[in-house]
C-alpha positions, 0 to 999 in steps of 0.5 A: 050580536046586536049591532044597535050601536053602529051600522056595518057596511054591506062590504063589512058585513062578511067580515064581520061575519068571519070573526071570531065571538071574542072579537065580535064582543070586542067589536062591541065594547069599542063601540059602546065605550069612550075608549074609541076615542082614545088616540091609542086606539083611533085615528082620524085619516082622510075624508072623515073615516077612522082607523081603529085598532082590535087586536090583530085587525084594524076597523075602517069606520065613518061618522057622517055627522056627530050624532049618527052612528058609526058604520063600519067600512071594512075589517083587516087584519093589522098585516094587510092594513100596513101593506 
């Protein structure tokens, strides 16, 4: 999986790891499509980092200026990330 549009945290990096081809691919398309920015599937929360859904999990995420690339904080599943 290229990961040419974001970066991944080293934290991130064994999460990512563990998903499945299917979410790896869904991971991808988030992040290359508009529908990250849809308020269905990303919300902002503090200090500049976002939560987006996929699927089951939730994607921690920062952007540090407008024209950097996204990089990925932390995967958790949806359970884990309302506890």
């Amino acid at each position: 999986m290229s990961v040419s549009k974001f970066k991944v945290s080293y934290p991130a990096a064994t999460q990512l790891a563990l998903l499945a081809n299917a979410e790896k691919a869904a991971l991808k398309r988030l992040f290359s499509s508009t529908e990250i920015e849809q308020p269905g599937t990303t919300k902002p929360i503090s200090d500049g980092r976002f939560v987006s859904r996929l699927g089951s999990k939730r994607v921690l995420w920062r952007r540090q200026s407008d024209d950097s690339q996204p990089e990925i904080l932390s995967i958790v599943d949806h359970s884990f990330a309302q506890a």
